[in-house]
C-alpha positions as CSV (number, residue, x, y, z in Angstrom):
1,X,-99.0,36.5,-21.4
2,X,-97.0,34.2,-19.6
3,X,-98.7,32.3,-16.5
4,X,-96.4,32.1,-13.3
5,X,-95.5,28.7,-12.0
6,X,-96.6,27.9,-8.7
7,X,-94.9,25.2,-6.4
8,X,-94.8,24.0,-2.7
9,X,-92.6,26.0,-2.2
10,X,-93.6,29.3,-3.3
11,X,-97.0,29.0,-2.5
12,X,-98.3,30.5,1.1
13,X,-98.4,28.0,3.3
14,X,-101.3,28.2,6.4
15,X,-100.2,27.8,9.9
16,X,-102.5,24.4,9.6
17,X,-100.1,23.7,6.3
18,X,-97.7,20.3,6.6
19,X,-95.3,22.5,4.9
20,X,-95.1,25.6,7.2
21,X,-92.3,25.6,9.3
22,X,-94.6,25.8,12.3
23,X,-95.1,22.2,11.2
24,X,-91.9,21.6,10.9
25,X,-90.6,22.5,14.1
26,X,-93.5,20.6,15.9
27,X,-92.7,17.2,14.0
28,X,-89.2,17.5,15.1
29,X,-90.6,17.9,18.3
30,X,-89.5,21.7,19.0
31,X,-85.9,21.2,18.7
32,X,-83.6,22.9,15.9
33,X,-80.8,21.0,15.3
34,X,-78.2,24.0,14.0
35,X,-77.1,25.6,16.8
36,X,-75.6,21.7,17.7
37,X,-74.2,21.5,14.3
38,X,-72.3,24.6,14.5
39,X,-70.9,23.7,18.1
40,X,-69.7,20.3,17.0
41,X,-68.4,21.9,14.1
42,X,-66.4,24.4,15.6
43,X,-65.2,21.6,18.2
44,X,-64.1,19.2,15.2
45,X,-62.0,23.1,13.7
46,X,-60.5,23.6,17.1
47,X,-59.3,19.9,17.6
48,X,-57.5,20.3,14.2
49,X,-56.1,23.2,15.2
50,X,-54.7,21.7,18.2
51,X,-53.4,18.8,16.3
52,X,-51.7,20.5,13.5
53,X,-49.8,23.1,16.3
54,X,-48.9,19.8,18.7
55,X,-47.8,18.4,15.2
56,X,-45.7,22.0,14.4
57,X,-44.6,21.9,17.9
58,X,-43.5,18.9,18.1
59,X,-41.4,18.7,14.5
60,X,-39.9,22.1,15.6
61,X,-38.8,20.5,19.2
62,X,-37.4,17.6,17.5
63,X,-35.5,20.0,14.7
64,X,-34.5,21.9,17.3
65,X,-33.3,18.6,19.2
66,X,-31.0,17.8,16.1
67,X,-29.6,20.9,15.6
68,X,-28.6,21.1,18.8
69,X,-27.3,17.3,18.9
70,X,-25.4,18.5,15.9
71,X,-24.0,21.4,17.5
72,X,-23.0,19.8,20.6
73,X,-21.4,16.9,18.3
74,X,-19.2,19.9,16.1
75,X,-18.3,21.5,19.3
76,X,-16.9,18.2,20.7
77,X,-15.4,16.8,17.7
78,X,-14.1,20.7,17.1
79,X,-12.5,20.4,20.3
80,X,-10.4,16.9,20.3
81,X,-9.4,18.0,16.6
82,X,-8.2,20.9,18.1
83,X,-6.4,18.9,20.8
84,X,-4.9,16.2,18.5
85,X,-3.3,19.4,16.8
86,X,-1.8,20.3,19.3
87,X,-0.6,16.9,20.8
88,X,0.9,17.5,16.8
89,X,2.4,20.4,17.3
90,X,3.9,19.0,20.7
91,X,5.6,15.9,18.9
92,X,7.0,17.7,16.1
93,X,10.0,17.9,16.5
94,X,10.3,14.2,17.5
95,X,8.8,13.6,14.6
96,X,11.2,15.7,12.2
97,X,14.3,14.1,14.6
98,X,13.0,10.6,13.8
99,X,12.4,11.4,10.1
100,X,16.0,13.0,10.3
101,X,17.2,9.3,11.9
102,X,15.2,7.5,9.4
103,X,16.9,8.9,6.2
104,X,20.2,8.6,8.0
105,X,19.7,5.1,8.7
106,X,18.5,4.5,5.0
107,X,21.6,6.3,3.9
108,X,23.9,4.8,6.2
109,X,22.2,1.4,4.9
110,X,22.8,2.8,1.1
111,X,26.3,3.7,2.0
112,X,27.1,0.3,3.5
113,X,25.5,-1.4,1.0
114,X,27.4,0.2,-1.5
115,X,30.8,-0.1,0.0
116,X,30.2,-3.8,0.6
117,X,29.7,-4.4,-3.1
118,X,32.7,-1.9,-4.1
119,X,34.6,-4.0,-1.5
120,X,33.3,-7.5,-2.6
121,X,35.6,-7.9,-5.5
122,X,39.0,-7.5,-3.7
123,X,37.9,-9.3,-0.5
124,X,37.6,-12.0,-3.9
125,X,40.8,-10.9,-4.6
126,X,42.5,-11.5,-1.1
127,X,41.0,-14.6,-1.1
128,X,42.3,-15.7,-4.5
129,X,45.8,-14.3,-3.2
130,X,45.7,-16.3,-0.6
131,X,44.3,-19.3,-2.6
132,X,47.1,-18.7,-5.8
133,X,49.7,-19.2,-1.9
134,X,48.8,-22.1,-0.8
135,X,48.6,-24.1,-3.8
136,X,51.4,-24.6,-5.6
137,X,52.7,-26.6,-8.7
138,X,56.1,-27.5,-9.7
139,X,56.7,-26.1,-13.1
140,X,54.2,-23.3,-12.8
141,X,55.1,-19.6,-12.6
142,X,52.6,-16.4,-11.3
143,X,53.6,-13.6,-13.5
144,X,50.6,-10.8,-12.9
145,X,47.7,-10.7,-11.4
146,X,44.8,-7.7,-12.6
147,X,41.7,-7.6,-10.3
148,X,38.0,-6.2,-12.2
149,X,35.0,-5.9,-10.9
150,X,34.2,-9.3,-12.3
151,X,36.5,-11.0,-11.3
152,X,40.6,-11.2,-12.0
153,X,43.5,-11.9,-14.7
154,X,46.1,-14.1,-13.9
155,X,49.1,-14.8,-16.0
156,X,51.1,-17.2,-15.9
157,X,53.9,-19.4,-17.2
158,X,54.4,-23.4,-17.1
159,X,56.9,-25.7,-17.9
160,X,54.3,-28.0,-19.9
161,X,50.5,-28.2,-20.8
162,X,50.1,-31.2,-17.7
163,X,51.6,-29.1,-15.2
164,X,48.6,-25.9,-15.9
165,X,46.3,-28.5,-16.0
166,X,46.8,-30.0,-12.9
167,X,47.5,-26.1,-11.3
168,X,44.4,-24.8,-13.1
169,X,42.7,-28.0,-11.7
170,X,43.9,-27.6,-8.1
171,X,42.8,-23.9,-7.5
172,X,39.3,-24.5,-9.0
173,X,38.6,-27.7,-6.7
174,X,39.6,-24.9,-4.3
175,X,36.8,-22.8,-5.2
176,X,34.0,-24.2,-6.7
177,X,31.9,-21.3,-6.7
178,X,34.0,-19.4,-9.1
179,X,34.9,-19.7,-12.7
180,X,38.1,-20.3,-14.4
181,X,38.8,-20.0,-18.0
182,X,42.1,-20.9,-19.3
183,X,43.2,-18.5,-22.3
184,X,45.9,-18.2,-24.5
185,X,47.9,-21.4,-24.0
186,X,51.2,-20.3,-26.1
187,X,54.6,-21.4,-26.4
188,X,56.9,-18.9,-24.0
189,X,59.3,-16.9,-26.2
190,X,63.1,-16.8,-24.8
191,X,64.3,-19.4,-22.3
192,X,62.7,-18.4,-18.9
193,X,64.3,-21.1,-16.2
194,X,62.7,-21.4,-12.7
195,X,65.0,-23.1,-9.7
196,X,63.9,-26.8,-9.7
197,X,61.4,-26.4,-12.3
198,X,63.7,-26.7,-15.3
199,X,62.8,-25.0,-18.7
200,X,59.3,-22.9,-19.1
201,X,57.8,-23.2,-22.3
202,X,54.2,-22.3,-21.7
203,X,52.7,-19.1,-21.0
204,X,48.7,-19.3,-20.7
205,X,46.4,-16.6,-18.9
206,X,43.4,-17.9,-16.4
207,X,40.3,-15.7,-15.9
208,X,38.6,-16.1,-12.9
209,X,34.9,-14.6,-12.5
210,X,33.7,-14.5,-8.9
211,X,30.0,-15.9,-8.1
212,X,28.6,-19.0,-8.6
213,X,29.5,-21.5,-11.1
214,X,26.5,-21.8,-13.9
215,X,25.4,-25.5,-12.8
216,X,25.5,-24.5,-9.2
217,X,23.2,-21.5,-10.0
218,X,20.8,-23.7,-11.7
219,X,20.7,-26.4,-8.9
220,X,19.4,-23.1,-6.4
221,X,16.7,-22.1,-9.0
222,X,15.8,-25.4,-9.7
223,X,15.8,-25.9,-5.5
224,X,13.7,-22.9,-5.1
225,X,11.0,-23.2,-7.6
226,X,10.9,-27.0,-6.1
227,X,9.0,-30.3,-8.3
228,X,7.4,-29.4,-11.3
């Protein structure tokens, strides 16, 4: 048979006891300190309730400060995108006319450009005309003259090799800037005569290429890329 334990606290206390609560209440003088407890704990609940609802309040004002900051900015840059389309709409056809101007200009530059370099061999040509009159040799005949792109052909008889020399010689000192290659230097066949010129015996071909001569070319590179 089992004997029941008996403690302070299960054992009846007198009104006399130190335990009783009589007792108790008289050491702490005849206060209780709950009901103070509960009050300052349901203060300390409602301060955090006002805390976190001025916290929610105030992050929805401020989200609902951004959105409409953001809607006001949409609107307004909605607006002057809408009204730069329609300045666009306004200029367009300025804009297509100078878009039509600037392709005509850049053809009408193509087109002069290319007729200037279709037309640059026989201005060459009048010019080596006009050279081929004004310097003459005795003893030198102009048979034919063929114009290419290149340059030109011209064939001609002379009455002996120092006389196409000295012709040959005279036209390039003439023209320095083009070429001239003397080919097929052959004895004339039949007895051509020329007033004052007496018998011609030669017939020889010159080929003159227009530009610049290849030394003169070099002395522009070598000016343009300057001292090594």
């Amino acid at each position: 048979m089992s004997v029941p334990t008996v403690t302070a606290a299960t054992m009846p206390h007198s009104p006399h006891s130190p335990h009783s609560p009589q007792a108790r209440r008289a050491w702490l003088g005849g206060f209780n300190l709950l009901p103070y407890r509960d009050r300052d704990t349901r203060a300390a609940r409602r301060r955090l309730a006002c805390r976190c609802g001025a916290a929610i309040l105030l992050g929805l004002t401020g989200a609902g400060a951004w959105v409409a900051g953001a809607t006001v900015m949409r609107a307004r840059i909605d607006a002057e995108r809408a009204a730069l389309e329609a300045q666009l709409r306004q200029r367009q056809p300025q804009l297509e006319a100078a878009t039509r101007a600037a392709r005509a200009s850049d053809a009408g530059r193509q087109l002069r450009s290319q007729a200037a370099r279709i037309a640059a061999p026989y201005r060459e040509a009048v010019d080596l005309l006009a050279l081929l009159a004004r310097v003459r040799e005795d003893g030198v005949r102009l048979d034919a003259l063929r114009v290419t792109p290149a340059g030109a052909l011209v064939d001609a008889h002379a009455v002996s090799y120092p006389a196409a020399a000295r012709w040959v010689a005279r036209i390039a000192r003439e023209r320095q800037r083009w070429t001239f290659d003397v080919d097929a230097l052959q004895p004339a066949s039949g007895e051509i005569r020329q007033p004052g010129a007496g018998r011609i015996t030669l017939r020889f071909s010159v080929r003159v290429r227009w530009g610049a001569r290849p030394d003169d070319a070099r002395k522009g590179r070598a000016a343009q890329e300057g001292p090594a």
